[in-house]
C-alpha positions as CSV (number, residue, x, y, z in Angstrom):
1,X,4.3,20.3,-18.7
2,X,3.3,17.3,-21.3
3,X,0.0,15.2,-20.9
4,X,-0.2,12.5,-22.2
5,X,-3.5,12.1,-21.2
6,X,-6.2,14.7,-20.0
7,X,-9.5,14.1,-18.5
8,X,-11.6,17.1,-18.2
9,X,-15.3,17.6,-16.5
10,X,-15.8,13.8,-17.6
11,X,-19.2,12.7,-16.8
12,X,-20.8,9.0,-17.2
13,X,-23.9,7.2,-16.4
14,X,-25.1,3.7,-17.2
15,X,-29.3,4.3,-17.0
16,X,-30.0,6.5,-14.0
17,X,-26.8,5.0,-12.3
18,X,-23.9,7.8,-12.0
19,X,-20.8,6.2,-12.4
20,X,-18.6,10.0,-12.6
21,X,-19.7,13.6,-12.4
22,X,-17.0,15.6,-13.5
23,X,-13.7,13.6,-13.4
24,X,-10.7,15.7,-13.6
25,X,-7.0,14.2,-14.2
26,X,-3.8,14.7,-15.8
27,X,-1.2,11.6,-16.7
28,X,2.5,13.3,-17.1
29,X,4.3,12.0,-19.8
30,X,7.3,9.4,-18.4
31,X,5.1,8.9,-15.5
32,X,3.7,5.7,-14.1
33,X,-0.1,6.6,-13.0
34,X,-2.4,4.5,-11.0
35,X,-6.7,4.9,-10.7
36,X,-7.0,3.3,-7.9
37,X,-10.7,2.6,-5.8
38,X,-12.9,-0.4,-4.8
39,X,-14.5,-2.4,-7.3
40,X,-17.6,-0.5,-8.7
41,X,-16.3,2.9,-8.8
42,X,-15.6,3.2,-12.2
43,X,-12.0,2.1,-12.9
44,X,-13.0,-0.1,-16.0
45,X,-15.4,2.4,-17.1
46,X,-12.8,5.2,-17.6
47,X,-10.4,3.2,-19.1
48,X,-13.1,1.9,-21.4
49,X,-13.6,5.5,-22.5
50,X,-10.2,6.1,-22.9
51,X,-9.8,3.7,-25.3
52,X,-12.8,4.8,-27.1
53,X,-14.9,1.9,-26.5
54,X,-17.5,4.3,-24.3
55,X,-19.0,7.9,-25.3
56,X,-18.7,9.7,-22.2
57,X,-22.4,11.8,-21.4
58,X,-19.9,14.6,-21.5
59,X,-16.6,16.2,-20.5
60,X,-13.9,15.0,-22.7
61,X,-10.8,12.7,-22.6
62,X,-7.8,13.4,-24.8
63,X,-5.0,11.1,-25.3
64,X,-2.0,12.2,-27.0
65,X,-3.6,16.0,-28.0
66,X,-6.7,14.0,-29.7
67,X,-9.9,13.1,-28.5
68,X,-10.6,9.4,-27.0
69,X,-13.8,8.9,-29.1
70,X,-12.0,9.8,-32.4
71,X,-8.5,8.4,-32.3
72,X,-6.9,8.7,-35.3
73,X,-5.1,5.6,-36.7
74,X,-1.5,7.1,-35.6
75,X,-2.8,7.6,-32.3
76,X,-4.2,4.2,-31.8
77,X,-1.2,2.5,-33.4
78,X,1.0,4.7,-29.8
79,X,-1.7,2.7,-27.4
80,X,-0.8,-0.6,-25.7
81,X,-3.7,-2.1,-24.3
82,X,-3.8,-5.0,-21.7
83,X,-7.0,-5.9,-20.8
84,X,-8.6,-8.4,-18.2
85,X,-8.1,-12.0,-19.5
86,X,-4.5,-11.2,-20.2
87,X,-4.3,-13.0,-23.9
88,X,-5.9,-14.2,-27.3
89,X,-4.9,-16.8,-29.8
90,X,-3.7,-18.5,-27.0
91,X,-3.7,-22.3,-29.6
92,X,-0.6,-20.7,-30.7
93,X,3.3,-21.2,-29.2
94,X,5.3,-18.2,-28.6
95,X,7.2,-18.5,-31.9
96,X,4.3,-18.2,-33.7
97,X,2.5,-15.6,-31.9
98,X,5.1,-13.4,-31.7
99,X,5.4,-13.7,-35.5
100,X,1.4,-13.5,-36.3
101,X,1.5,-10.0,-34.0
102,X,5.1,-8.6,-35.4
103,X,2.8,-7.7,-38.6
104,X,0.9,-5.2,-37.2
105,X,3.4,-3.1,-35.8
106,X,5.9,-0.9,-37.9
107,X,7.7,-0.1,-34.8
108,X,7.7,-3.8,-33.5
109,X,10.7,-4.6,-30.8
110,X,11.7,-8.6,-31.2
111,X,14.0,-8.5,-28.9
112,X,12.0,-7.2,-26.2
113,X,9.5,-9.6,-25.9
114,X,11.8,-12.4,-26.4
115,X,14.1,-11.0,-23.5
116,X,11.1,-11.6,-21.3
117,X,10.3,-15.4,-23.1
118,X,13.8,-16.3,-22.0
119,X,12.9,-15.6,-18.5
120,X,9.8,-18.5,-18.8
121,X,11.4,-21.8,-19.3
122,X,8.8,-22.9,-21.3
123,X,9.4,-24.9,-24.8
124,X,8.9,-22.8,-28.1
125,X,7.0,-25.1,-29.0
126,X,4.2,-25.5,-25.8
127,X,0.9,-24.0,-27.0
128,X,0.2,-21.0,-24.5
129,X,-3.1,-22.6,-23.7
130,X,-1.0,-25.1,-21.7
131,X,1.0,-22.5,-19.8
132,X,0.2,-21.2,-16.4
133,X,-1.5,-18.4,-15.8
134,X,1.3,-16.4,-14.8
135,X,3.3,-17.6,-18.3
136,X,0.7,-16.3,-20.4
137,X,0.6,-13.0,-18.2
138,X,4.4,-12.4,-19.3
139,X,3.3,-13.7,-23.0
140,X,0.8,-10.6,-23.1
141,X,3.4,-8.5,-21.4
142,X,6.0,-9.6,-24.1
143,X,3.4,-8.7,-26.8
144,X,2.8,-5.4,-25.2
145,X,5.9,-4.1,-24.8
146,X,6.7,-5.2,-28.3
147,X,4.9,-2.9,-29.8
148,X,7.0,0.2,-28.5
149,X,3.5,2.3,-27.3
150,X,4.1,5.5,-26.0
151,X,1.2,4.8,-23.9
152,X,0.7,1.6,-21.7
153,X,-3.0,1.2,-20.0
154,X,-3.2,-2.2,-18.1
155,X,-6.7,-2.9,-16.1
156,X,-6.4,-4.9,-14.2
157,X,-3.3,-7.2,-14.3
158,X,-2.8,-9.4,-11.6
159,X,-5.9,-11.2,-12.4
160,X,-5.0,-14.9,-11.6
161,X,-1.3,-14.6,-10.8
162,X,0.6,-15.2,-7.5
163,X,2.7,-12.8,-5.7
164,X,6.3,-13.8,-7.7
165,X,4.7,-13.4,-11.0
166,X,3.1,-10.2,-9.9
167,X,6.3,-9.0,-8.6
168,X,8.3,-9.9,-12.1
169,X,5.6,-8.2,-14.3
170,X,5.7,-5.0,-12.2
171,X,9.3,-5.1,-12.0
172,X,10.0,-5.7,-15.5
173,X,7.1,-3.0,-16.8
174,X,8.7,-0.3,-14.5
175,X,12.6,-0.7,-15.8
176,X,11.3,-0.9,-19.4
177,X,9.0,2.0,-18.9
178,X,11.1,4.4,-17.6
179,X,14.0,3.4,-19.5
180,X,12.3,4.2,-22.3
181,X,10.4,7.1,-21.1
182,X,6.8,5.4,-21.4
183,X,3.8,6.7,-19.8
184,X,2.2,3.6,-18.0
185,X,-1.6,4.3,-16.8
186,X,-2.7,1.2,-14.5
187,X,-5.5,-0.3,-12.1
188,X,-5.5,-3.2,-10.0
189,X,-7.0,-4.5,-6.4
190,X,-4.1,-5.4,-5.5
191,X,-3.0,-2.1,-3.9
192,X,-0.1,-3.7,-1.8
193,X,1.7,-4.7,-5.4
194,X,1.5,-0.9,-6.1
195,X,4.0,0.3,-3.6
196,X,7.0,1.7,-4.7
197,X,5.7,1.3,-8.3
198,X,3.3,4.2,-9.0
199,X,4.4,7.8,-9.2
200,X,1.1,9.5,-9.0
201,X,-2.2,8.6,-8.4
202,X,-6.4,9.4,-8.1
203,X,-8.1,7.7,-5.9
204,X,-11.3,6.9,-6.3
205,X,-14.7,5.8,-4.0
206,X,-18.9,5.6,-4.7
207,X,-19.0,9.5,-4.7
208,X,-16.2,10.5,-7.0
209,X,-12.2,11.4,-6.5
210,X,-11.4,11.3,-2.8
211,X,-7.9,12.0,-3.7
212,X,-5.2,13.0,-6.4
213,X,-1.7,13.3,-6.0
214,X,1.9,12.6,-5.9
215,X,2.3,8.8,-4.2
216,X,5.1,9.9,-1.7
217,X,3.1,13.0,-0.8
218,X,0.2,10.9,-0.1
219,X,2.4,8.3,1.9
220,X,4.2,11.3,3.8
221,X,1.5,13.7,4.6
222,X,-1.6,11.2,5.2
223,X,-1.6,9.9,9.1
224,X,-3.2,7.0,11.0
225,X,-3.2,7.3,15.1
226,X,-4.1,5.1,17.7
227,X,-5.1,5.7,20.9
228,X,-7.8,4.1,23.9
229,X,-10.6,6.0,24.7
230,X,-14.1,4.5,26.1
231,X,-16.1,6.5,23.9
232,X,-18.1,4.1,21.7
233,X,-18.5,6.7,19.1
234,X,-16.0,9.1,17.8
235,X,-17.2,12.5,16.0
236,X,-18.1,12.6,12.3
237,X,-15.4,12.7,9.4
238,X,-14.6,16.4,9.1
239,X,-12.5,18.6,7.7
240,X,-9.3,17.1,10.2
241,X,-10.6,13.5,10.7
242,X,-10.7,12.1,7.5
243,X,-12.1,8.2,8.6
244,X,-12.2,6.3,12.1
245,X,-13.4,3.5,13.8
246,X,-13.3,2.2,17.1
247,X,-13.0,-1.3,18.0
248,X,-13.9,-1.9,22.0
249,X,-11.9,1.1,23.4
250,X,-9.7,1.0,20.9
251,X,-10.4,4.1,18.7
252,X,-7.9,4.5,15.1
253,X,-8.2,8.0,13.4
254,X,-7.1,8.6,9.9
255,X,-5.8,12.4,8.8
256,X,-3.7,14.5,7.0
257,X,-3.5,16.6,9.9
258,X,-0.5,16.5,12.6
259,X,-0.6,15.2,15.8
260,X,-1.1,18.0,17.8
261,X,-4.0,19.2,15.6
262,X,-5.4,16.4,15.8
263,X,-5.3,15.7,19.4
264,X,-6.5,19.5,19.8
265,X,-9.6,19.1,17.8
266,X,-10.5,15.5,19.7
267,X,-10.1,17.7,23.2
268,X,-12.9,20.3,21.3
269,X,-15.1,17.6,20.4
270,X,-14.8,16.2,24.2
271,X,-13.4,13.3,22.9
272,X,-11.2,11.9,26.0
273,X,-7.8,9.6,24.9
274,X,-4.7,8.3,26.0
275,X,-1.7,6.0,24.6
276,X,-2.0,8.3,22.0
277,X,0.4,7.4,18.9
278,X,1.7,7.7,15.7
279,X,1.5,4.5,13.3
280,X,3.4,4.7,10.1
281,X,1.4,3.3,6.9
282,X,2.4,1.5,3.9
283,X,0.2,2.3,0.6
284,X,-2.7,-0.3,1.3
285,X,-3.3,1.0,5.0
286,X,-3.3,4.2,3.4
287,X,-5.9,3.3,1.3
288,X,-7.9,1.9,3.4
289,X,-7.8,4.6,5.6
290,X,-8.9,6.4,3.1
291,X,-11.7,5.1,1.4
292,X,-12.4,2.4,4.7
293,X,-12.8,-1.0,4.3
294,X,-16.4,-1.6,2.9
């Protein structure tokens, strides 16, 4: 199997503060991956030492065969990078800044980006400055995509835009990335937007990876169940309860576990139930499930 990119025993602190002790991941070439996890848990930090901005304390990243800190040129050249912010030279129109980036890029795709300009309804001759947020987040898009990377890392993308624009720069980066057979390697806290997009995933929390696999698996394996009890406390996350909480005798339990195993393990604990049920999960309950909600 190809990697594209390969994280191996990667370890980071910033002073005294660990940020990751021994990250381990794998991004499949043609595969849209997401690193997913609450803010401060290190999302930004990896991507910044992907991109060779950050020397990790060690371990090793390796994107495309080569290591993150010493890209070669080549290497670099296959990256597309969006950033927070979304866009420079933003005094520019989209004529212009389309023609002022062409020259950096042998491989350079005109017609992409200006497939997605048509989609704007803005002026060729409005200054992007005086765009809407959600304009200039297809701009950088455009720009992106234009340069025909192999490999697309965006952190952080929805910064700023409403639901619709979200929804077109998803929908257009996932037909143009597996079209072309681009490996797409994205965060955002907008874990809702996420749903049906990613392939794979790691999930992230304060302590390190609480999970890595296959979306669907994740979706189809990890279980939230209701049920009324009047215990005010549940038993501790264990190896079958995963998270919990209880709100007045309302008790919700989060597991990979089945029903019956789950209800069998409760009865040891001499934790008394009933309505006992099964409640299906879309990817942000299963996040939150997973990680909680502070």
């Amino acid at each position: 199997m190809e990697y594209v990119v390969e994280v191996k025993n990667l370890t980071h602190y910033y002073g005294s503060k660990k940020v990751h002790e021994n990250l381990n991941f794998n991004i499949k070439k043609g595969s849209i991956f997401g690193l997913l996890g609450k803010n401060g848990t290190g999302k930004t930090t990896t991507i910044n030492i992907l991109n060779g901005f950050l020397k990790p304390k060690s371990g090793q990243c390796l994107i495309l065969g080569e290591d993150s800190y010493k890209l070669s040129p080549k290497t670099k050249s296959q990256i597309g990078f969006l950033i927070e912010g979304h866009i420079q030279y933003s005094f520019m129109n989209i004529i212009q800044i389309e023609k002022y980036y062409s020259q950096f890029y042998p491989q350079w795709k005109r017609d992409v980006y200006f497939d997605l300009m048509s989609k704007l309804k803005v002026l060729d001759n409005q200054k992007i400055s005086k765009m809407s947020c959600g304009q200039r987040s297809q701009v950088t898009l455009g720009l992106l995509l234009a340069q025909d990377p192999d490999l697309l890392i965006l952190d952080d993308y929805s910064m700023g835009l409403d639901a619709g624009y979200r929804r077109l720069f998803l929908d257009f980066l996932k037909e143009y990335g597996k079209a072309e057979n681009k490996t797409i390697f994205i965060t955002s806290h907008i874990i809702q937007d996420l749903d049906g997009f990613l392939d794979d995933c790691v999930i992230l929390d304060y302590n390190g990876v609480v999970l890595q696999m296959p979306i669907d698996e994740f979706k189809n394996t990890f279980k939230m169940y209701q049920f009324n009890t009047n215990q005010t406390e549940l038993i501790s996350k264990d190896g079958v309860i995963n998270n919990f909480e209880i709100i007045k005798n309302k008790a919700t339990v989060y597991s990979f576990n089945d029903v019956e195993n789950v209800q069998n393990h409760l009865r040891t604990k001499g934790v008394n139930f009933t309505d006992f049920k099964d409640h299906k999960m879309d990817l942000e309950d299963a996040f939150i499930g997973l990680t909680g909600k502070y």
